[in-house]
C-alpha positions in Angstrom: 105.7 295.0 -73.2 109.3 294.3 -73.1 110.8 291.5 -72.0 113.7 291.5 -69.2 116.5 289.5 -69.8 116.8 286.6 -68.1 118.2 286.6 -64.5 122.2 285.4 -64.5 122.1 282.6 -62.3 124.6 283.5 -58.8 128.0 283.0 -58.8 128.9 281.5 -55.3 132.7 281.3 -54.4 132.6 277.3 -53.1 131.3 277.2 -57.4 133.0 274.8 -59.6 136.0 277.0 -61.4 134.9 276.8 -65.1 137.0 274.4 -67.3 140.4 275.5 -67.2 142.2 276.3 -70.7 145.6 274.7 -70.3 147.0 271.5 -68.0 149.3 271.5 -65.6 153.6 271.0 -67.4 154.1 268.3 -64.7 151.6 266.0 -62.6 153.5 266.8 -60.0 152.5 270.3 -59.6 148.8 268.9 -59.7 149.7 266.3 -56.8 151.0 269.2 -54.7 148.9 271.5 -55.2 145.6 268.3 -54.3 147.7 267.7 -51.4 147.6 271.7 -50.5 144.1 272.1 -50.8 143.1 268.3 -48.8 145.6 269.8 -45.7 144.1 273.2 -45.7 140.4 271.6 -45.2 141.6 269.5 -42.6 143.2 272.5 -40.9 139.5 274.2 -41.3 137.8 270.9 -39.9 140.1 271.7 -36.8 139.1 274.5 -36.4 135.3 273.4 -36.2 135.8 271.1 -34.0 137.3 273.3 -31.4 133.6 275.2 -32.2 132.1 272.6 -31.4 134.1 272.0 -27.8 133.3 275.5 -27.0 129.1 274.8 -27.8 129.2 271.7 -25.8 131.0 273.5 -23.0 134.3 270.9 -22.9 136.6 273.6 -22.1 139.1 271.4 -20.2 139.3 268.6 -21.9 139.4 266.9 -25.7 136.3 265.4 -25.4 134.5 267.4 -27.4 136.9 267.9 -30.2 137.5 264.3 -30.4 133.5 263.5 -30.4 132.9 265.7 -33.5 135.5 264.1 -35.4 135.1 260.5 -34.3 132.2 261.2 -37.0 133.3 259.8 -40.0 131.6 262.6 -42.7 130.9 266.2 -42.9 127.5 265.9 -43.2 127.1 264.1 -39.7 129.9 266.7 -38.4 127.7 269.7 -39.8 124.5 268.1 -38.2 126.2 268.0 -34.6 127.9 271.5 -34.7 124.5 273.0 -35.7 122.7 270.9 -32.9 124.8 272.1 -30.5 124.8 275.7 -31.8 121.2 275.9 -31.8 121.4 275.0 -27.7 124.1 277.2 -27.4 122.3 279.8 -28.3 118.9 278.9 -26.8 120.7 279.3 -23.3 123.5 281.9 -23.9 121.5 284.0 -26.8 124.2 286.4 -28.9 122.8 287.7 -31.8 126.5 288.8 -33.2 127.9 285.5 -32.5 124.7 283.5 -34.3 125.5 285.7 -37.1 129.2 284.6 -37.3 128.1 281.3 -36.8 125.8 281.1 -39.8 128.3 282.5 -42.2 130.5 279.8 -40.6 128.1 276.9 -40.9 126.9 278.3 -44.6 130.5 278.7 -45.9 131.5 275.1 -44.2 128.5 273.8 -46.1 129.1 275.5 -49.4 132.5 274.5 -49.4 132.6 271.0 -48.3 131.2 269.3 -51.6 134.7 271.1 -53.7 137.1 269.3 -50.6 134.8 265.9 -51.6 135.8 267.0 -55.5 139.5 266.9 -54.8 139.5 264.1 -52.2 137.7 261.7 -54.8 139.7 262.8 -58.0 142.4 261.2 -60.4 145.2 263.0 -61.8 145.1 262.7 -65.7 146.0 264.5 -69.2 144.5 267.1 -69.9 141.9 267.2 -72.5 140.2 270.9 -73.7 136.4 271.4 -73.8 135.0 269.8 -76.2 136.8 266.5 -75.3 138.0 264.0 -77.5 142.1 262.7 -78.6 142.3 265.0 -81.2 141.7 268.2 -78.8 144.7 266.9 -76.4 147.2 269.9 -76.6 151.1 268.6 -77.3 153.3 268.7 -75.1 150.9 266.7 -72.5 149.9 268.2 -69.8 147.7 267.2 -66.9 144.9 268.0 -64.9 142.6 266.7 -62.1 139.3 264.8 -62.5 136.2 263.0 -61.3 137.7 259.4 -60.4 135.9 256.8 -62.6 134.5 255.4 -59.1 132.5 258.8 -58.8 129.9 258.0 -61.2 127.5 261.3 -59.8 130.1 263.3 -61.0 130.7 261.5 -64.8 127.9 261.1 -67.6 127.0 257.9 -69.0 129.8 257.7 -71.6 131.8 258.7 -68.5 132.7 262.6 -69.6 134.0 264.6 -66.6 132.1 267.4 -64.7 135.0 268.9 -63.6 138.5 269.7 -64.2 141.3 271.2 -62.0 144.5 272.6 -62.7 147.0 273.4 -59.6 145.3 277.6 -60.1 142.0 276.2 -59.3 143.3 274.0 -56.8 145.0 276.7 -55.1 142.1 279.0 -56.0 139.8 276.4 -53.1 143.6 276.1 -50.8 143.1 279.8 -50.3 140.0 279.9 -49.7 140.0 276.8 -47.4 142.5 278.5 -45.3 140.6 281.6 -44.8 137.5 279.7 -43.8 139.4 278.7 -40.3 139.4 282.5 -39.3 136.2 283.2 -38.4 135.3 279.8 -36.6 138.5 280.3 -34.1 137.8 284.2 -33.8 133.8 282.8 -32.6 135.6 280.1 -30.7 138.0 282.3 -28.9 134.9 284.6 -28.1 133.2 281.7 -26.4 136.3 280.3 -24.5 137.3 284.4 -22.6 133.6 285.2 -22.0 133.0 281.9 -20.0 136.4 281.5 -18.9 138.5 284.8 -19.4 141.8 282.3 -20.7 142.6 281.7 -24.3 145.7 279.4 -23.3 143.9 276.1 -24.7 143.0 277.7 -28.0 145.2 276.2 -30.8 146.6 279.0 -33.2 145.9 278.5 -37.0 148.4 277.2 -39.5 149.2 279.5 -41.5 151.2 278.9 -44.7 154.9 280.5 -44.4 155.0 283.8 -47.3 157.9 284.6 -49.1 
């Protein structure tokens, strides 16, 4: 009987980038490019939160906005919005909008752990894979890593189990922009079919293209 070859495993796109092949010329670029990707999650986070207004039903005010992220982490943020989804839902059933929602809620989830990569990483030199001195590429370049403090995300002897350049930095920038879409398109659906006015919906922040 022949064997089949083994199953590849899935390649998910909120996966680690594999280990990049060159360093950034300048830590600056890596710098920018952390502090592109940390804004474009936070502009994604807004855009949850205004979900979650429109489960809870504060069309009016802040309240619920301002609820959802007086939780200080995702995890706690994810467990409200899919509470109040699942009540939502329970009273004012949509079957296209639960859809929506759980691509939302799935991507959110998928995603989040890459924005906790480049929130709790260090800027260093860039070393190749294998690591060692001897593999560090003249001229230096640089790269981002694990902090030292992150010890889930090291090996004993401290080796890294990531490394980010500014193209997979701006590889997760993209795609944390794109994730606010679909959460404002579901929260705009909500806001005209119980009020017919989209006035209080803030508009996404886009980047400006050249």
């Amino acid at each position: 009987m022949v064997k089949k070859p083994p199953e590849q495993p899935k390649v998910n796109p909120w996966d680690r980038r594999p280990w990049p092949s060159q360093g950034d010329k300048s830590d600056s670029l890596t710098y920018e490019a952390m502090g592109r990707a940390l804004t474009a999650w936070e502009h994604h986070e807004a855009a949850l939160s205004m979900l979650f207004s429109m489960f809870v039903g504060n069309l009016n005010t802040r309240a619920g906005r301002r609820a959802y992220n007086a939780v200080r982490t995702f995890e706690g943020r994810a467990e409200m919005l899919r509470a109040a989804s699942e009540t939502y839902f329970l009273e004012s059933p949509n079957a296209d909008w639960q859809r929506q929602f759980k691509d939302i809620f799935r991507n959110a989830k998928g995603f989040s752990p890459r924005r906790n990569d480049i929130a709790h990483s260090i800027v260093g030199i860039f070393l190749t894979y294998p690591f060692g001195p001897e593999d560090t590429p003249p001229p230096l370049t640089y790269a981002l890593y694990p902090s030292l403090a992150a010890y889930k995300d090291r090996s004993h002897d401290e080796t890294p189990e990531y490394c980010y350049t500014s193209v997979e930095l701006l590889y997760f920038s993209n795609a944390f922009l794109m994730l606010q879409t679909a959460p404002y398109k579901l929260a705009a659906s909500i806001l005209l079919n119980g009020t017919g006015r989209d006035a209080l919906l803030p508009k996404p922040l886009l980047p400006d293209r050249e």
